[in-house]
C-alpha positions in Angstrom: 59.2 117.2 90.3 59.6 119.1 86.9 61.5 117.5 84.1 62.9 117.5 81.0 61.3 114.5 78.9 63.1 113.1 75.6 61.3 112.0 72.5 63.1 109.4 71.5 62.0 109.4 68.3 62.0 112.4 67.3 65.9 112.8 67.2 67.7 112.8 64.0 71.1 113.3 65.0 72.3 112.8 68.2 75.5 114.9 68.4 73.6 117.8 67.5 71.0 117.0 69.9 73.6 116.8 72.5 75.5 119.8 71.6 71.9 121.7 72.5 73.3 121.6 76.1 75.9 124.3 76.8 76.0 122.3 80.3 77.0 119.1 78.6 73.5 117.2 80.6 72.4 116.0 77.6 74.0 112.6 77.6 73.8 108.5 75.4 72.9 105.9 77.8 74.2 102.3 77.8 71.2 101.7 75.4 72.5 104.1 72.9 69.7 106.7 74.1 69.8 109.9 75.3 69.0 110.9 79.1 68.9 114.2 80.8 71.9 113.9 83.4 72.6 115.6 87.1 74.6 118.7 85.0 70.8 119.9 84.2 70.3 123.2 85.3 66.7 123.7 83.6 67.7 126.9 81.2 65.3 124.6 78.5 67.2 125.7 75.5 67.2 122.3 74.8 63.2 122.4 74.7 63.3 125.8 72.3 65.9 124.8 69.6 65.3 120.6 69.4 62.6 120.4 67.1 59.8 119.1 69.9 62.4 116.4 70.7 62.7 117.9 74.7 59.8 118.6 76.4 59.3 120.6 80.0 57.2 118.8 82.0 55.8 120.8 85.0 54.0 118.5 87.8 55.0 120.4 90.9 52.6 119.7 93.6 49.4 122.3 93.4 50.0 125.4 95.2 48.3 125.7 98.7 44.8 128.0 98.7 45.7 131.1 98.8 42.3 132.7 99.8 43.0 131.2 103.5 46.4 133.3 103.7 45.3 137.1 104.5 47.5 140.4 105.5 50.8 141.4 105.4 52.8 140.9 108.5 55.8 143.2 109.6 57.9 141.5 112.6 59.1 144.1 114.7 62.2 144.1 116.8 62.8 145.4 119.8 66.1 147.3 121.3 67.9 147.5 124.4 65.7 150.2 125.8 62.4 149.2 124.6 62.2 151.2 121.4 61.3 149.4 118.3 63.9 149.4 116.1 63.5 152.3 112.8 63.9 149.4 110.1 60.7 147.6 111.7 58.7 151.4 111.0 60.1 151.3 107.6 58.5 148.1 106.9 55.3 149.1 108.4 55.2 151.7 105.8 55.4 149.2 102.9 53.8 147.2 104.2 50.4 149.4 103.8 51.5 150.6 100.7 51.5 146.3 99.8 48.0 145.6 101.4 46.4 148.5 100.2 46.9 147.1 96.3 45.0 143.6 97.7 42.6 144.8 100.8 44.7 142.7 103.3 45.4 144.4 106.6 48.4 145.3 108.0 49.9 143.1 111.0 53.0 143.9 113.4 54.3 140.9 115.5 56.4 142.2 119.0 57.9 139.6 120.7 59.5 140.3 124.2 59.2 141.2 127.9 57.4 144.3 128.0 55.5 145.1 124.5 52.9 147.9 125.7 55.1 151.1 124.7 55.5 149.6 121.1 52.1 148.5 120.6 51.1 152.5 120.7 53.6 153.0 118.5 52.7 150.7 115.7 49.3 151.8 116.1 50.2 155.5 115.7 52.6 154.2 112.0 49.4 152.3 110.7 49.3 149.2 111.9 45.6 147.2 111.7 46.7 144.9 114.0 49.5 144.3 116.2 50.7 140.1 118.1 52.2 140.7 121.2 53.9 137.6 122.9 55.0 138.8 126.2 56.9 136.9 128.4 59.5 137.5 131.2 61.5 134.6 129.1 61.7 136.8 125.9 63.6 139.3 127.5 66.4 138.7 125.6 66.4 137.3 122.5 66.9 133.3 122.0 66.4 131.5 118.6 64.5 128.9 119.9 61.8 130.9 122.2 61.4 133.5 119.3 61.3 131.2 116.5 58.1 129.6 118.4 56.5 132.3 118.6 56.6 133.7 115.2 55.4 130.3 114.5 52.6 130.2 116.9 51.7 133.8 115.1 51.9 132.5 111.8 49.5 129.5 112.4 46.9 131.2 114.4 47.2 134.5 111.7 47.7 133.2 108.4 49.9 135.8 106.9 50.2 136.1 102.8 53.5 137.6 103.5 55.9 138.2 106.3 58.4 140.8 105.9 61.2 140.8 108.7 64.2 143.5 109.0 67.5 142.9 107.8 69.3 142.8 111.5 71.2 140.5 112.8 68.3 139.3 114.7 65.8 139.0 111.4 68.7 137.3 109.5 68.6 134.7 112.2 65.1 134.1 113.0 63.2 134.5 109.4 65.2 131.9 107.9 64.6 129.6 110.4 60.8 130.0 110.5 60.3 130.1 106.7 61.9 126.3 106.5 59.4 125.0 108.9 56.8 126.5 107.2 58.8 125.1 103.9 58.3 128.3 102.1 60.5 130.7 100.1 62.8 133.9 101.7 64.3 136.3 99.8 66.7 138.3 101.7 68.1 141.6 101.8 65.2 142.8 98.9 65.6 146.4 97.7 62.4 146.5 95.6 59.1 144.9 96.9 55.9 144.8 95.2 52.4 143.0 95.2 50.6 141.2 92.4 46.5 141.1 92.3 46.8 137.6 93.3 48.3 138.0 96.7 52.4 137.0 95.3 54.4 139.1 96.7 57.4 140.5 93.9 60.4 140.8 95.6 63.5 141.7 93.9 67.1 142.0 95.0 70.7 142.3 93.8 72.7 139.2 92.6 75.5 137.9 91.3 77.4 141.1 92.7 75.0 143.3 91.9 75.3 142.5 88.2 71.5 141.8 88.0 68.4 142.3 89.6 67.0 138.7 90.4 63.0 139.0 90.6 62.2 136.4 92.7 58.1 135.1 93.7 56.8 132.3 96.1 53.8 131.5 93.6 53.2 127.7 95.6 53.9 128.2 99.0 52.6 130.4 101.7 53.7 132.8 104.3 55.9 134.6 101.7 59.1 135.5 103.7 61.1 138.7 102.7 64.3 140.6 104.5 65.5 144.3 103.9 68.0 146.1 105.2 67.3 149.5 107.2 67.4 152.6 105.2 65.9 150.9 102.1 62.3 152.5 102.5 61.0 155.8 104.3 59.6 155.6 107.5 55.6 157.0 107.5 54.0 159.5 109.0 52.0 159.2 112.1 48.4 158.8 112.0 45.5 157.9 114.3 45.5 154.9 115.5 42.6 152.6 114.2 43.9 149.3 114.5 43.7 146.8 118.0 46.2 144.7 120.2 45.5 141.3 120.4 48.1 139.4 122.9 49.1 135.9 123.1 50.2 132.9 124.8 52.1 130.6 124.3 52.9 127.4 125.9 55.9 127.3 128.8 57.4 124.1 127.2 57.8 126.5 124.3 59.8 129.2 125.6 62.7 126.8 127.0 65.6 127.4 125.3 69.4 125.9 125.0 71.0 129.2 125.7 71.3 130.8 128.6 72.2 134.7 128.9 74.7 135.2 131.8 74.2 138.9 131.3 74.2 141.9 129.2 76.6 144.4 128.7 75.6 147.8 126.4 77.7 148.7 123.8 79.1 151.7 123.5 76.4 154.3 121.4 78.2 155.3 118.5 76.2 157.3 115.7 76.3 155.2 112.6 76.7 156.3 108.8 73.0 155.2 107.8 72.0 158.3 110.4 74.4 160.3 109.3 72.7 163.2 107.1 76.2 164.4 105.0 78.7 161.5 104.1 82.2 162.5 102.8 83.1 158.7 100.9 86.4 157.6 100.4 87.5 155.4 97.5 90.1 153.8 95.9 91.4 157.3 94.5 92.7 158.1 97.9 96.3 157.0 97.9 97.6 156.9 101.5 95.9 156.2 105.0 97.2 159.0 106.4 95.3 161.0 103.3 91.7 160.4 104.7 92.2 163.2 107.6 91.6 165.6 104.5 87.9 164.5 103.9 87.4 164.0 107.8 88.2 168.0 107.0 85.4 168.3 104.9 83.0 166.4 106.3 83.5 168.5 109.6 83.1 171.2 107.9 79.5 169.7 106.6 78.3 168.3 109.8 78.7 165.0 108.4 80.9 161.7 108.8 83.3 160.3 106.3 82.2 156.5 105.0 84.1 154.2 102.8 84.0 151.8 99.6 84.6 147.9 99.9 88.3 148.4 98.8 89.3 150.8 101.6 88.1 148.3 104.1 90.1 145.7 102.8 93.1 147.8 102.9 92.7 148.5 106.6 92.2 152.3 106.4 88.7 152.3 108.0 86.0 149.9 109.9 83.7 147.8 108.1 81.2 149.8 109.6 81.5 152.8 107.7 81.4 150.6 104.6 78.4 151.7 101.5 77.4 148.8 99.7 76.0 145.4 98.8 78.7 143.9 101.7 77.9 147.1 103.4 75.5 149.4 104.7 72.7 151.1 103.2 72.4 155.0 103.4 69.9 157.7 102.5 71.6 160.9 103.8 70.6 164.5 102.4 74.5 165.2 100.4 76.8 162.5 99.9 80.1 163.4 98.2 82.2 161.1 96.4 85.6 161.4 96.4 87.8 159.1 94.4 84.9 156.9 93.6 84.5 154.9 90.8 80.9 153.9 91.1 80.6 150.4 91.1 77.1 149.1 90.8 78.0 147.2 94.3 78.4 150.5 95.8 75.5 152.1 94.5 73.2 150.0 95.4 74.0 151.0 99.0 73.3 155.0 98.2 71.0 155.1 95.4 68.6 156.9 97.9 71.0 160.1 98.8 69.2 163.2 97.6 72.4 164.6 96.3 75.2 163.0 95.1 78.1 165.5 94.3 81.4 163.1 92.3 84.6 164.2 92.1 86.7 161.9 90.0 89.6 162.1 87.8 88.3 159.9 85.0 85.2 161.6 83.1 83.7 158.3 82.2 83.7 157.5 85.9 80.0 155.2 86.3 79.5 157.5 89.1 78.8 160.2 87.1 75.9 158.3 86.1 74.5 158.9 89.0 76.0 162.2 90.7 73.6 164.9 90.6 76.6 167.2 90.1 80.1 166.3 89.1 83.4 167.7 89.4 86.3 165.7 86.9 89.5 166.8 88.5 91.8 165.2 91.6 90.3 165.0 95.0 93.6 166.6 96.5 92.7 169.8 94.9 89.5 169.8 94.8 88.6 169.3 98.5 90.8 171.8 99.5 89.2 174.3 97.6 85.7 173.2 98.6 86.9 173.6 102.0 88.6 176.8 101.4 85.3 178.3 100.2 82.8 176.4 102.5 84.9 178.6 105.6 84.6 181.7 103.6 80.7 181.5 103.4 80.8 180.9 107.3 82.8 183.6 107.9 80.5 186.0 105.9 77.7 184.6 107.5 79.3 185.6 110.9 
């Protein structure tokens, strides 16, 4: 395991050696030495401004062969009515735009009871090759059955990288996978890239969307990555090239500790990341009753009225029509702000709307920064107006 290592002899003055620390680690023994204590968290400072006296030590076991790990893998996921599911297409997408930069081929996993329809389908998106495990058992999906097979892909493959969709299904099984393959995840990336030696960049918000945290699995291999739906395009069709290979896998592996008494379908409701004009409501709407004014406007549009983080909390609206980090992520054509400040949490949620019209009271406002037109002045009489004159245009186009 990497260390810091202290030259004992090389320190002068031991407050000031401690004091190098902004974690306190740096701490005198019973022996009147200094030792690195369980407060290090490996910033080195110590090793760039003690005079040679700390040292970094790197003796991390030697990364596995890389050469023996080929292709990018895209595990698909498949809904109710046997339809793969849009984010899996998006992923397909990058996923050749990845393994183009490296010559690795492109390979889409399906795992469930009847896999035939969406084999053509990830032919006709590019696939090279597409895994089916087929099985009367995977009808519905069970960690344990689903895990295994993933697994039993991932051994018999040899993926360099495994990117999984950001669903409630993906968040569950790709986790679960990766530590038994005792490799890195990054979930919910936004920006994914691939470096001439097969490590796959993979960068994400953190720390509230304060940063962007680029994060590589130089060591290990599969590479595991999740992202959200809406975060890349979906491609084009083409003609299919690529083949089906199908799989078995052993009964004992397909028992499972859950059983599914049944399934009842949910009620299909059209959400905000399909929506193509989003009318947001922020903080700078004052009352509850005060959203059936941009439920006005976005009628008027076509579109649906979505929410920031702090109208959820206040009860107003479902956490389902919620933008954001802790939200959803949306690419309509015209989004319109209203009474939003712009916080990079939000934004990071509708960075890919290909317009972006602001209304706000305050001219500094971050989401200016990003509103492709702004109007500074209060929502109550601004969306009136806009309403106003959006009818008039109908009514001359009648």
């Amino acid at each position: 395991m990497s260390h810091i290592q202290i030259h004992q002899g090389k320190i002068a003055d031991k407050a000031a050696a401690k004091a190098l620390c902004p974690f306190g680690a740096i701490e005198e023994d019973a022996r009147g030495q200094l030792a690195i204590g369980a407060g290090c968290r490996m910033c080195r400072l110590c090793t760039k401004r003690g005079g040679g006296a700390f040292e970094f030590v790197d003796d991390s076991a030697p990364g596995v062969d890389k050469a023996a790990w080929r292709g990018v893998a895209v595990v698909t996921e498949l809904l109710a009515d046997g339809s793969i599911h849009p984010v899996g297409l998006e992923l397909l997408g990058k996923a050749r735009e990845l393994a183009a930069k490296i010559g690795h081929p492109v390979q889409a996993v399906v795992i469930g009871a009847s896999t035939g329809a969406a084999a053509e389908s990830l032919l006709a998106h590019g696939a090279d090759e597409v895994h089916l495990y087929e099985h009367p058992s995977l009808e519905f999906f069970r960690i344990e059955p689903y895990a295994n097979a993933l697994e039993d892909f991932i051994n018999e493959v040899r993926p360099s990288s495994v990117l999984v969709g950001g669903t409630v299904i993906g968040r569950s099984l790709a986790p679960r996978v990766a530590a038994r393959f005792r490799t890195g995840l990054t979930a919910d990336c936004t920006v994914l890239g691939m470096s001439e030696n097969t490590d796959l960049d993979q960068i994400r918000p953190a720390y509230g969307g304060n940063i962007m945290a680029h994060i590589n699995t130089p060591r290990h291999r599969p590479q595991f990555a999740t992202v959200r739906y809406k975060v890349f395009p979906i491609p084009p069709r083409v003609a299919p090239h690529g083949k089906v290979v199908r799989h078995d896998i052993p009964a004992g592996r397909l028992d499972s500790r859950i059983e599914v008494l049944g399934r009842r379908p949910k009620a299909v409701s059209k959400g905000i990341e399909e929506a193509e004009v989003l009318v947001v409501c922020g903080r700078g709407v004052r009352r509850q009753e005060d959203i059936a004014l941009l439920e006005e406007l976005a009628a008027e549009l076509g579109g649906r009225v979505a929410c920031t983080r702090a109208v959820v909390e206040a009860g107003w609206l479902d956490a389902s029509r919620q933008i954001g980090l802790s939200g959803r992520t949306v690419k309509p054509k015209l989004l319109v702000a209203c009474g939003v400040s712009g916080a990079i949490q939000f934004v990071a949620g509708m960075n890919g709307a290909e317009c972006v019209v602001a209304v706000n009271t305050d001219p500094e406002a971050p989401i200016f920064k990003v509103a492709h037109i702004g109007l500074v002045g209060d929502l109550y009489a601004v969306i009136p107006e806009l309403v106003g004159r959006i009818r008039e245009k109908k009514a001359v186009a009648k």
